[in-house]
mmCIF file of the N, C-alpha and C atoms, coordinates in Angstrom:
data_MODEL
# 
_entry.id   MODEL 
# 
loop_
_atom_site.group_PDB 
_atom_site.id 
_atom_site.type_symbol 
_atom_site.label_atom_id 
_atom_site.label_alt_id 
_atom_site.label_comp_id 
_atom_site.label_asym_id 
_atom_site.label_entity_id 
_atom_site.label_seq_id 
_atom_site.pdbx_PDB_ins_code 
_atom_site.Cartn_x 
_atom_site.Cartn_y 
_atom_site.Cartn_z 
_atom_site.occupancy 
_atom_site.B_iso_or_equiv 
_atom_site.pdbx_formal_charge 
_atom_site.auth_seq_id 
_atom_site.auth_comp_id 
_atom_site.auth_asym_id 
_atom_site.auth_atom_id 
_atom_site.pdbx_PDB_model_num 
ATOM 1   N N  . UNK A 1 1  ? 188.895 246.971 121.248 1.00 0.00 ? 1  UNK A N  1 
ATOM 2   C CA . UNK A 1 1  ? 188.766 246.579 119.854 1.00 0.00 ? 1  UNK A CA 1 
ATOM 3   C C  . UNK A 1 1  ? 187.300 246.552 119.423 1.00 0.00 ? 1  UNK A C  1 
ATOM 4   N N  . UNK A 1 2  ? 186.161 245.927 120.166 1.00 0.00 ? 2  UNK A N  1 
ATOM 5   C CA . UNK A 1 2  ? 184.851 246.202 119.725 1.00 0.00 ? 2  UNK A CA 1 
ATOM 6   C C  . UNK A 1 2  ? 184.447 247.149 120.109 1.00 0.00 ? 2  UNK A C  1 
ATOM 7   N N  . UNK A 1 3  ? 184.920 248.267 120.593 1.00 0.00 ? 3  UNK A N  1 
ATOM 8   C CA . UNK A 1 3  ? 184.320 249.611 121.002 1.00 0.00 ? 3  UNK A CA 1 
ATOM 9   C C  . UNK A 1 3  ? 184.478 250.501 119.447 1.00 0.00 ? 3  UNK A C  1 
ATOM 10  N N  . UNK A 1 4  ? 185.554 249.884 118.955 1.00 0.00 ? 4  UNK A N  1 
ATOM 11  C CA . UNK A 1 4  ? 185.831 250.745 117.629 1.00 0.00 ? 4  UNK A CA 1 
ATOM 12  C C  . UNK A 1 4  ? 185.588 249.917 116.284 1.00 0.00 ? 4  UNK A C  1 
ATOM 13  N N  . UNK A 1 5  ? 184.975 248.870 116.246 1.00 0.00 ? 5  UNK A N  1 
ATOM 14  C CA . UNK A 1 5  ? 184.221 248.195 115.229 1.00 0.00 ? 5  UNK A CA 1 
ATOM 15  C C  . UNK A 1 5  ? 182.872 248.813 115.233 1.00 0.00 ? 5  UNK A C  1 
ATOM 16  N N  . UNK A 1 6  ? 182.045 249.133 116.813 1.00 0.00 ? 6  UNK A N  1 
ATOM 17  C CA . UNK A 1 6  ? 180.680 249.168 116.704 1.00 0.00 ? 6  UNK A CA 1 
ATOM 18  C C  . UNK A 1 6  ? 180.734 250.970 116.792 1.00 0.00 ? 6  UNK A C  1 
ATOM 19  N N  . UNK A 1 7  ? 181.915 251.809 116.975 1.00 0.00 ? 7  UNK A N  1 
ATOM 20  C CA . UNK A 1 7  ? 181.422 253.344 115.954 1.00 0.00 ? 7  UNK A CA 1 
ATOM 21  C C  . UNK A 1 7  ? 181.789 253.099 114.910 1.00 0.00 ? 7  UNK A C  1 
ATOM 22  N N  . UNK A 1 8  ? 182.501 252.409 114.408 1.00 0.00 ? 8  UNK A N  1 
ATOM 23  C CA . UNK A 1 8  ? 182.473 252.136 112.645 1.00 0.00 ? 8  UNK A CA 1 
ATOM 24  C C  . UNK A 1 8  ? 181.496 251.642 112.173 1.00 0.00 ? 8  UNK A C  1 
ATOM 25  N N  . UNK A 1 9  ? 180.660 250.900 113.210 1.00 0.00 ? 9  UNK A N  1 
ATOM 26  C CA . UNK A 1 9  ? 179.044 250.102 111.912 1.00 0.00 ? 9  UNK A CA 1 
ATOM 27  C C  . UNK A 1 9  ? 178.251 251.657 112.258 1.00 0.00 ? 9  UNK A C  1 
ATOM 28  N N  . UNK A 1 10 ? 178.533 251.886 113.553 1.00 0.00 ? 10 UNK A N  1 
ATOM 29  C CA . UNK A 1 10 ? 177.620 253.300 113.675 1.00 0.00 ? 10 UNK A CA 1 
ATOM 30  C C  . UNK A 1 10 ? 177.325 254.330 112.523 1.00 0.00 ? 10 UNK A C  1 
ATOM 31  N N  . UNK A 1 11 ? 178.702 254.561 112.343 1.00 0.00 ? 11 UNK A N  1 
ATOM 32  C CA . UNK A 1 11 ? 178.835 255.824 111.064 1.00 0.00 ? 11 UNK A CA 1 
ATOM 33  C C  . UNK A 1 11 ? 178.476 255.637 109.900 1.00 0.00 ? 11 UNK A C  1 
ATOM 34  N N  . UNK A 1 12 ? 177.982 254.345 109.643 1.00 0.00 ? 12 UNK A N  1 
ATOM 35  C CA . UNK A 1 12 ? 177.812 254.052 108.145 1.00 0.00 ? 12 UNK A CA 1 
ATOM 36  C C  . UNK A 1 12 ? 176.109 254.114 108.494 1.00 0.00 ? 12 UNK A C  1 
ATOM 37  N N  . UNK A 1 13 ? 175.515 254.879 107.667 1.00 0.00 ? 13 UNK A N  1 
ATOM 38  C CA . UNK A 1 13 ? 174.001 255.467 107.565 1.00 0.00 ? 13 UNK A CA 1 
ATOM 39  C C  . UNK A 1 13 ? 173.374 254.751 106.468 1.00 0.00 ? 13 UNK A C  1 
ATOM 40  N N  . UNK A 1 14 ? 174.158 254.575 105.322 1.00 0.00 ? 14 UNK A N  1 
ATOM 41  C CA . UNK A 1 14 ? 173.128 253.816 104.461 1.00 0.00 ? 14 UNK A CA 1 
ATOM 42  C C  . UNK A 1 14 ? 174.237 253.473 103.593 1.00 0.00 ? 14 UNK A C  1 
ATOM 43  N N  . UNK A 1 15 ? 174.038 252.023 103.009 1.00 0.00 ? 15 UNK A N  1 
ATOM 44  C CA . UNK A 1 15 ? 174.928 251.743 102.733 1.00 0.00 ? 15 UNK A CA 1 
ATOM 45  C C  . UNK A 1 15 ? 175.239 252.355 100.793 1.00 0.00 ? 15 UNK A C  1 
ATOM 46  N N  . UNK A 1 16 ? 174.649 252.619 100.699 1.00 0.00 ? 16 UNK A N  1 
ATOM 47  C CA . UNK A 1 16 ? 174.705 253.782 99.285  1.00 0.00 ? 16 UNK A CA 1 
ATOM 48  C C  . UNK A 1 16 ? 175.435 255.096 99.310  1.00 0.00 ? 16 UNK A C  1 
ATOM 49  N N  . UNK A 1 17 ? 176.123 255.084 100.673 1.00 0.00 ? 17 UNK A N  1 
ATOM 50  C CA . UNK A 1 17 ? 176.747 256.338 100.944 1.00 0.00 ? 17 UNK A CA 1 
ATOM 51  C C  . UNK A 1 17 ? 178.153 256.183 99.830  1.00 0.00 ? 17 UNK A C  1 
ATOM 52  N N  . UNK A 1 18 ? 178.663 255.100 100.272 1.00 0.00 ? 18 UNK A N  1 
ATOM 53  C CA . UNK A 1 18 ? 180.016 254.512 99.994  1.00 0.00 ? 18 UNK A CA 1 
ATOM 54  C C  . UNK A 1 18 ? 180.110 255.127 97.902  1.00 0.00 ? 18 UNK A C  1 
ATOM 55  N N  . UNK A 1 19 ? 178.754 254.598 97.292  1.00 0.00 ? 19 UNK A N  1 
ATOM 56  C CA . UNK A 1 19 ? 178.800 255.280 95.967  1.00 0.00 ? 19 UNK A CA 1 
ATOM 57  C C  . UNK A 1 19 ? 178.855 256.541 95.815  1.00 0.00 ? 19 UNK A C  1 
ATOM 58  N N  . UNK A 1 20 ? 178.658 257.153 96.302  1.00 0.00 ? 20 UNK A N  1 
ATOM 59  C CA . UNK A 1 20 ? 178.742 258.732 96.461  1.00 0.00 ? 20 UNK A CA 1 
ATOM 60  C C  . UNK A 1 20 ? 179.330 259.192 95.144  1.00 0.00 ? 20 UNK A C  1 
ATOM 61  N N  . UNK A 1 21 ? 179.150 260.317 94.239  1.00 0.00 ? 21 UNK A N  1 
ATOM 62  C CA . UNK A 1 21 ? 179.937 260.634 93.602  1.00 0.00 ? 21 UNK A CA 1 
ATOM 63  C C  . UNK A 1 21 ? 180.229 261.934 93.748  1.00 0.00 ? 21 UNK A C  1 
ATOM 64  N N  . UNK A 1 22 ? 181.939 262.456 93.908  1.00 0.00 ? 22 UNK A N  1 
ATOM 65  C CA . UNK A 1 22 ? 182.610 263.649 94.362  1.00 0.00 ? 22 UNK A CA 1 
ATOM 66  C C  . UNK A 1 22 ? 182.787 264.338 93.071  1.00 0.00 ? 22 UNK A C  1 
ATOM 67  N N  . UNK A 1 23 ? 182.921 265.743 93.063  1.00 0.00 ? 23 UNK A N  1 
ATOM 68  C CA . UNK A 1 23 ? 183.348 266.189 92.017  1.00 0.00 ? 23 UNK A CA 1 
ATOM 69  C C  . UNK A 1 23 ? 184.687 266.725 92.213  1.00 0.00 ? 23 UNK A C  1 
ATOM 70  N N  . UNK A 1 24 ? 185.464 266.738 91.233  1.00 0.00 ? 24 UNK A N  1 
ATOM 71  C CA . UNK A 1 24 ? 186.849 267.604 92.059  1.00 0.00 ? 24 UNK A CA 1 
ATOM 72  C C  . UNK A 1 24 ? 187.147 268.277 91.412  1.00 0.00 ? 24 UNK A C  1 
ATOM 73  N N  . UNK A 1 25 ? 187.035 268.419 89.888  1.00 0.00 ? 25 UNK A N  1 
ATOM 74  C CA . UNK A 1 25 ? 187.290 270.140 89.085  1.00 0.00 ? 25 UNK A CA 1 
ATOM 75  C C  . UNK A 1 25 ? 185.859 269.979 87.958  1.00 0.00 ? 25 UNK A C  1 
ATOM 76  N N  . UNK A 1 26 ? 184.892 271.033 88.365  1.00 0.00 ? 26 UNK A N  1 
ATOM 77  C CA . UNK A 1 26 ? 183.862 271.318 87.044  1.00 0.00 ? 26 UNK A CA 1 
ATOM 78  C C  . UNK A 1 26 ? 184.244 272.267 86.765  1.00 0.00 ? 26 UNK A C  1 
ATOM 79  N N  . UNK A 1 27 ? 183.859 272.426 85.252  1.00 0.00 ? 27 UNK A N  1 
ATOM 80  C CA . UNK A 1 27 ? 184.035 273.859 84.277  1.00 0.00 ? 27 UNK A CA 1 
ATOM 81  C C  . UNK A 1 27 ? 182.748 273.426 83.771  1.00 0.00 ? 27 UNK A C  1 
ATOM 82  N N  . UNK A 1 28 ? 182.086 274.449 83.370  1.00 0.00 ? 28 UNK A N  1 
ATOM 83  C CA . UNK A 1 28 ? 180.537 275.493 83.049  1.00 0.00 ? 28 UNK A CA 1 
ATOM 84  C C  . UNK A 1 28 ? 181.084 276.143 81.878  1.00 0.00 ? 28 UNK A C  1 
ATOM 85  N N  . UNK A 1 29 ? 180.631 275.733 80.640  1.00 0.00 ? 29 UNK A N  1 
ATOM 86  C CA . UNK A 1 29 ? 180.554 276.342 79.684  1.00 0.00 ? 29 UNK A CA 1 
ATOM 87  C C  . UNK A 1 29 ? 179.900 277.586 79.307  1.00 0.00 ? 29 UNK A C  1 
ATOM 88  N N  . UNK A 1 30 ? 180.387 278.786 78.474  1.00 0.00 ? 30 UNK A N  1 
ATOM 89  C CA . UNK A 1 30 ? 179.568 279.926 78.531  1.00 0.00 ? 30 UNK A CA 1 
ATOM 90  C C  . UNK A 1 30 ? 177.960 279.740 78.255  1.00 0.00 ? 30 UNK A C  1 
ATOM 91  N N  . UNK A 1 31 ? 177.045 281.123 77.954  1.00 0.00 ? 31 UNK A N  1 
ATOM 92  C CA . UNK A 1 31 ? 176.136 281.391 78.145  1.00 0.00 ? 31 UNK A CA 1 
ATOM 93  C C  . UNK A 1 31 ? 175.461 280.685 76.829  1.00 0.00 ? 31 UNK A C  1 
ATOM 94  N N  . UNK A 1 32 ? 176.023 280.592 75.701  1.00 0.00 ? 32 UNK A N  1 
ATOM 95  C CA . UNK A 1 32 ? 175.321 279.598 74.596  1.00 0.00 ? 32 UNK A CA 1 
ATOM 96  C C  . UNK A 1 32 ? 175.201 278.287 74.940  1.00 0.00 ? 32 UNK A C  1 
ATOM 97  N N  . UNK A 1 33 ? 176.242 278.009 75.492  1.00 0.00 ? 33 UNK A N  1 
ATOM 98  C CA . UNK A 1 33 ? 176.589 276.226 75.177  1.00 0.00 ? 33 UNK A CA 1 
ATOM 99  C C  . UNK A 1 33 ? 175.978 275.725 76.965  1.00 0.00 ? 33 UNK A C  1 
ATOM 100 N N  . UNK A 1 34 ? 174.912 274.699 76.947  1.00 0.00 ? 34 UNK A N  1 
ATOM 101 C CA . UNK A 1 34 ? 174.784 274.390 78.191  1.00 0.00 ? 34 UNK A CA 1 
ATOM 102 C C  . UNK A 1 34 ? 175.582 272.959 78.400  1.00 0.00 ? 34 UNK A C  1 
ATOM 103 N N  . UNK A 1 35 ? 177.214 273.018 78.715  1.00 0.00 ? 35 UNK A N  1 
ATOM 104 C CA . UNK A 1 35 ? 177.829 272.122 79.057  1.00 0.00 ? 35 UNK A CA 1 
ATOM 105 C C  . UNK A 1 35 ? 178.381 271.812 80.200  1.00 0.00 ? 35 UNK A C  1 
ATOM 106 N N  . UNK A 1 36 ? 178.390 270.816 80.649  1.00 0.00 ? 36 UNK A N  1 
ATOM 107 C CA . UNK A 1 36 ? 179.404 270.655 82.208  1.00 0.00 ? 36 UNK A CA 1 
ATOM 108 C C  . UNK A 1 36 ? 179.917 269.642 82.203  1.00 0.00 ? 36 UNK A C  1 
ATOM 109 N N  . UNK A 1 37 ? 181.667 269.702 82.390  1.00 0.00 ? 37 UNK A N  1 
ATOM 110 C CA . UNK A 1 37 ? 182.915 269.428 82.269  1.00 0.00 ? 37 UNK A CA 1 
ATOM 111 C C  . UNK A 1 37 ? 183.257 268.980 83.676  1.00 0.00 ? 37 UNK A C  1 
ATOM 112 N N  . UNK A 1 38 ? 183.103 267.832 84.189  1.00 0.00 ? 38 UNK A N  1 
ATOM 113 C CA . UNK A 1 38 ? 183.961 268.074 85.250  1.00 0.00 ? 38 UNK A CA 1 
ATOM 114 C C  . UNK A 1 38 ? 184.487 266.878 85.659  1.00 0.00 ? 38 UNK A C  1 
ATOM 115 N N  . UNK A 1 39 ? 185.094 266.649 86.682  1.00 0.00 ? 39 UNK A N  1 
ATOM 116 C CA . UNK A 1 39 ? 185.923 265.451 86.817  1.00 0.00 ? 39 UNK A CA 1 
ATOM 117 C C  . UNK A 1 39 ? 185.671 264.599 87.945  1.00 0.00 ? 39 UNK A C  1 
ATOM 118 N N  . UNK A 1 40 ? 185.287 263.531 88.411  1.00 0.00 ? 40 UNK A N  1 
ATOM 119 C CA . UNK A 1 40 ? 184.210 262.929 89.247  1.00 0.00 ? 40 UNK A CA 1 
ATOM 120 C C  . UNK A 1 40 ? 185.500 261.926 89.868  1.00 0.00 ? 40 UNK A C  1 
ATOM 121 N N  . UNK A 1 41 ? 184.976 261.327 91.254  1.00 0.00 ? 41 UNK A N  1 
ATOM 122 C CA . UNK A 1 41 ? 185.886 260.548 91.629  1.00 0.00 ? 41 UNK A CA 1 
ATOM 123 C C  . UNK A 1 41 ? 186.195 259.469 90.441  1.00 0.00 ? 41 UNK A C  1 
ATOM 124 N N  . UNK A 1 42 ? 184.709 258.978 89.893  1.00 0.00 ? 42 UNK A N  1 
ATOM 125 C CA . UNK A 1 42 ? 184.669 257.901 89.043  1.00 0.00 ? 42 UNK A CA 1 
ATOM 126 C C  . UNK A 1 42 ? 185.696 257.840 87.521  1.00 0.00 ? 42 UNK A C  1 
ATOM 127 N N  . UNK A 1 43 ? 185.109 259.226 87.316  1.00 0.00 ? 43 UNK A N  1 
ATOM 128 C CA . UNK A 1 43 ? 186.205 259.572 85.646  1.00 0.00 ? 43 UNK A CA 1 
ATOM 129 C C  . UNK A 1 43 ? 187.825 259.537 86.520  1.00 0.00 ? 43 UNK A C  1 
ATOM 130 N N  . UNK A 1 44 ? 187.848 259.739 87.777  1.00 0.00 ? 44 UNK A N  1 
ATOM 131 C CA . UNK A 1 44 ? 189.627 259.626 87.911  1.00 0.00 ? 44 UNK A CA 1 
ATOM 132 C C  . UNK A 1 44 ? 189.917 258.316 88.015  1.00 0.00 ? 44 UNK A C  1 
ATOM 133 N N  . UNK A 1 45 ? 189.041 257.329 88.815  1.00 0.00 ? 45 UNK A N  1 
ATOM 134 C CA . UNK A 1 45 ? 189.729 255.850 88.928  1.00 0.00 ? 45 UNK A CA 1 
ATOM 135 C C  . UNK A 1 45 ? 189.713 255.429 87.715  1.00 0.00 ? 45 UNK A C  1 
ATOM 136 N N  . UNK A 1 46 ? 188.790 255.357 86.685  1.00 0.00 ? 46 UNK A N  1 
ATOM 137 C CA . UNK A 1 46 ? 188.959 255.278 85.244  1.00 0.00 ? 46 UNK A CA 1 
ATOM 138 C C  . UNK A 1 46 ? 189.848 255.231 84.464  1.00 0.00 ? 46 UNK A C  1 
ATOM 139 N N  . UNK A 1 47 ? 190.501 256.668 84.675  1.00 0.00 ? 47 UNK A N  1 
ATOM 140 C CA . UNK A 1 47 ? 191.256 257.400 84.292  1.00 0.00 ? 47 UNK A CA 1 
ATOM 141 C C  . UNK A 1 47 ? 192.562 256.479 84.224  1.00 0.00 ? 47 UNK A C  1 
ATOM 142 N N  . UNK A 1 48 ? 192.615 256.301 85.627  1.00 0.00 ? 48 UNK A N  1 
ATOM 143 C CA . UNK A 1 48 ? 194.030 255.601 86.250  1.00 0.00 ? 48 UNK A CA 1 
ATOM 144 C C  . UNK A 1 48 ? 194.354 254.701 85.867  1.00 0.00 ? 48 UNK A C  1 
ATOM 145 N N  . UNK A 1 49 ? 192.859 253.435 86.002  1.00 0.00 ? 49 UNK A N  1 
ATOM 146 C CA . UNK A 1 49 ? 192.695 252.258 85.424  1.00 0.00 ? 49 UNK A CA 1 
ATOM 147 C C  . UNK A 1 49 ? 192.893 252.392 83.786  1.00 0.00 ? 49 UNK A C  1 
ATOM 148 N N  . UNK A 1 50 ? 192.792 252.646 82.797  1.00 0.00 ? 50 UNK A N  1 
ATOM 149 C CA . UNK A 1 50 ? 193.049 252.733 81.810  1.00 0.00 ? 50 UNK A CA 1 
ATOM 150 C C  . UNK A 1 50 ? 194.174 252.918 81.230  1.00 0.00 ? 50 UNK A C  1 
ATOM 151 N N  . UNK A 1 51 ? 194.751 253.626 82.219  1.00 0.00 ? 51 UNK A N  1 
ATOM 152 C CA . UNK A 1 51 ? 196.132 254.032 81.899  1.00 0.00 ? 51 UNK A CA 1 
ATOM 153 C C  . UNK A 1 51 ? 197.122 253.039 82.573  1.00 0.00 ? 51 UNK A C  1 
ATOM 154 N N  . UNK A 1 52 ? 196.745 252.688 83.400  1.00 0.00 ? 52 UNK A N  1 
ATOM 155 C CA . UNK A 1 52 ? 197.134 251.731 84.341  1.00 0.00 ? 52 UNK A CA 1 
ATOM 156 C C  . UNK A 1 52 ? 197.170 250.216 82.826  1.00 0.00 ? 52 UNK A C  1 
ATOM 157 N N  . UNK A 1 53 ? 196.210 249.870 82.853  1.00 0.00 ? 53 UNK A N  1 
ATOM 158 C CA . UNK A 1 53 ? 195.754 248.949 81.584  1.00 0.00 ? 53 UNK A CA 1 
ATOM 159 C C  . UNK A 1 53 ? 196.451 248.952 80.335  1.00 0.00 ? 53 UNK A C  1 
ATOM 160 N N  . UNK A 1 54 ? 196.501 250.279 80.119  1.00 0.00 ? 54 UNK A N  1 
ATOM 161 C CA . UNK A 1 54 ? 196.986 250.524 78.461  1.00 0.00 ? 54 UNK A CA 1 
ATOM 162 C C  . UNK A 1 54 ? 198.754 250.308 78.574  1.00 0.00 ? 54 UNK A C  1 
ATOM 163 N N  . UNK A 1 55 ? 199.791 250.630 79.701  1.00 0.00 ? 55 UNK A N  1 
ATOM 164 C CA . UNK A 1 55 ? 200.902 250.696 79.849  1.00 0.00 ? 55 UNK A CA 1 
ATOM 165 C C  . UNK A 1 55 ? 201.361 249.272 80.277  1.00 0.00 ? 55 UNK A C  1 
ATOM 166 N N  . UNK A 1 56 ? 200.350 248.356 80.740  1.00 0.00 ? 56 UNK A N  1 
ATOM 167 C CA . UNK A 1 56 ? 200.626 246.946 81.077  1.00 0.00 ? 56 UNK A CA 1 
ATOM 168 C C  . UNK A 1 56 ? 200.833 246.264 79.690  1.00 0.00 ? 56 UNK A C  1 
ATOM 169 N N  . UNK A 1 57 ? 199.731 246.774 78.902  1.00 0.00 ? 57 UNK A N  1 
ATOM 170 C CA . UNK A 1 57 ? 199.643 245.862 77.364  1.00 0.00 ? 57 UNK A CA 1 
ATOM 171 C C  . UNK A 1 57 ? 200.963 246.734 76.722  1.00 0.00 ? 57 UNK A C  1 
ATOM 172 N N  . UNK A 1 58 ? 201.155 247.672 76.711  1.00 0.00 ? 58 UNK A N  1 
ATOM 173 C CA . UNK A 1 58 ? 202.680 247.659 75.573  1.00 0.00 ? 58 UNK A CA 1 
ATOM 174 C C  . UNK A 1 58 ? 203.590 247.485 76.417  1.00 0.00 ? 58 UNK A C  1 
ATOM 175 N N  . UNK A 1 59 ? 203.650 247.170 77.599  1.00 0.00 ? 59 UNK A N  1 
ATOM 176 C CA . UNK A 1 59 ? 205.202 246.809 78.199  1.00 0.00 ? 59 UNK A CA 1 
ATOM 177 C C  . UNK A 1 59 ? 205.796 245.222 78.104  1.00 0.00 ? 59 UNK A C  1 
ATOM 178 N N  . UNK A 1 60 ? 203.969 244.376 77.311  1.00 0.00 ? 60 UNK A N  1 
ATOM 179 C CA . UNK A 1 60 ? 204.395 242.956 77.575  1.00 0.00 ? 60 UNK A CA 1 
ATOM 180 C C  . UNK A 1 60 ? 204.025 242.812 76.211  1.00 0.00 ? 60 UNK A C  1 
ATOM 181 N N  . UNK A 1 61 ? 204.331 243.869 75.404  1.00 0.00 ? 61 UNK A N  1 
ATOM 182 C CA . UNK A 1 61 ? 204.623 243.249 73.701  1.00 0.00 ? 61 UNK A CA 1 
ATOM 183 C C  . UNK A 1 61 ? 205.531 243.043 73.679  1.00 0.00 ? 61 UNK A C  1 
ATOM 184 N N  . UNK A 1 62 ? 206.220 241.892 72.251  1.00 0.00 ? 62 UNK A N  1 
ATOM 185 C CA . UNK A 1 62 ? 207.692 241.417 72.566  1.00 0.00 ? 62 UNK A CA 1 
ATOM 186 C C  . UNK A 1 62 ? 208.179 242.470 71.072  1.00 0.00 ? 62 UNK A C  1 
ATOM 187 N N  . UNK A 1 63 ? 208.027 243.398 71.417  1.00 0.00 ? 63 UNK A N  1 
ATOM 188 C CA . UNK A 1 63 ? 208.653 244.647 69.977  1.00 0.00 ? 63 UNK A CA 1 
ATOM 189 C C  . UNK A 1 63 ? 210.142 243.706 69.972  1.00 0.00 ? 63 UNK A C  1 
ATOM 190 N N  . UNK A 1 64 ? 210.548 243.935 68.606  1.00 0.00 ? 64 UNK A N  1 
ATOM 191 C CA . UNK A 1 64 ? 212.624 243.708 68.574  1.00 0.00 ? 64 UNK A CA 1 
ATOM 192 C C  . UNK A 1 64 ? 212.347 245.162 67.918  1.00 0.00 ? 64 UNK A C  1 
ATOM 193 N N  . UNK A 1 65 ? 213.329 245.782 68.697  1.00 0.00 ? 65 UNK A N  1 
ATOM 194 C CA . UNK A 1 65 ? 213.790 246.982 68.331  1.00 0.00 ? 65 UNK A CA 1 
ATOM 195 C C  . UNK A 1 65 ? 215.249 247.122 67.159  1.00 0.00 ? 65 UNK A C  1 
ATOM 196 N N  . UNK A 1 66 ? 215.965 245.942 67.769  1.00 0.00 ? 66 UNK A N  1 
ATOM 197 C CA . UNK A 1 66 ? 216.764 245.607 66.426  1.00 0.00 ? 66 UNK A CA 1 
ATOM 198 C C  . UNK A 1 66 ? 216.550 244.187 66.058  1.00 0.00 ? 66 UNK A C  1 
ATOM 199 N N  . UNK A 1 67 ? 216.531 243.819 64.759  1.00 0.00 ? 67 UNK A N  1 
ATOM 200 C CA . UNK A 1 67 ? 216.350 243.099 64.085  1.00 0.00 ? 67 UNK A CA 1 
ATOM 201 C C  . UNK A 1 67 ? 217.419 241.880 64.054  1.00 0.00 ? 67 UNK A C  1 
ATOM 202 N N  . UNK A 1 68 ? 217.540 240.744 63.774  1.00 0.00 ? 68 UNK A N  1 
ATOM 203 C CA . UNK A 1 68 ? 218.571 240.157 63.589  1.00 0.00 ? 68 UNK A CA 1 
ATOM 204 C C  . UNK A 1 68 ? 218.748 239.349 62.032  1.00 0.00 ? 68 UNK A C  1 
ATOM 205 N N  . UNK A 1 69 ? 218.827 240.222 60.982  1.00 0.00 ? 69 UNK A N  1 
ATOM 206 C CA . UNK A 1 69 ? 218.926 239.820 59.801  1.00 0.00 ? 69 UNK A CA 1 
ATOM 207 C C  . UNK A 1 69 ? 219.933 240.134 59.057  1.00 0.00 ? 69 UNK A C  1 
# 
């Protein structure tokens, strides 16, 4: 068990590694436009989280779908 805690402190080099940011789809805009599009680990947890967020708040509105009048 501490043989495999102390290559796990091993492998970690600096601890700024862990922020890292990945890219996982860029698009490069043509030769006029200098844009770059792409999608980062960060814009996906975001992503998730937001959506994640936004589907919590309308599932715990109390809508009446029918009325009782």
């Amino acid at each position: 068990m501490n043989n495999k805690i102390i290559l796990f402190i091993h492998d970690i080099i600096s601890p700024l590694d862990q922020f890292s940011v990945l890219k996982y789809i860029s698009i490069d805009a043509g030769i006029s436009f200098d844009i770059n599009i792409s999608l980062t680990n960060i814009t996906f947890y975001l992503t998730v989280g937001g959506f994640f967020g936004i589907t919590l708040h309308l599932l715990a509105q109390n809508y009446k779908v029918i009325s009782n009048a």
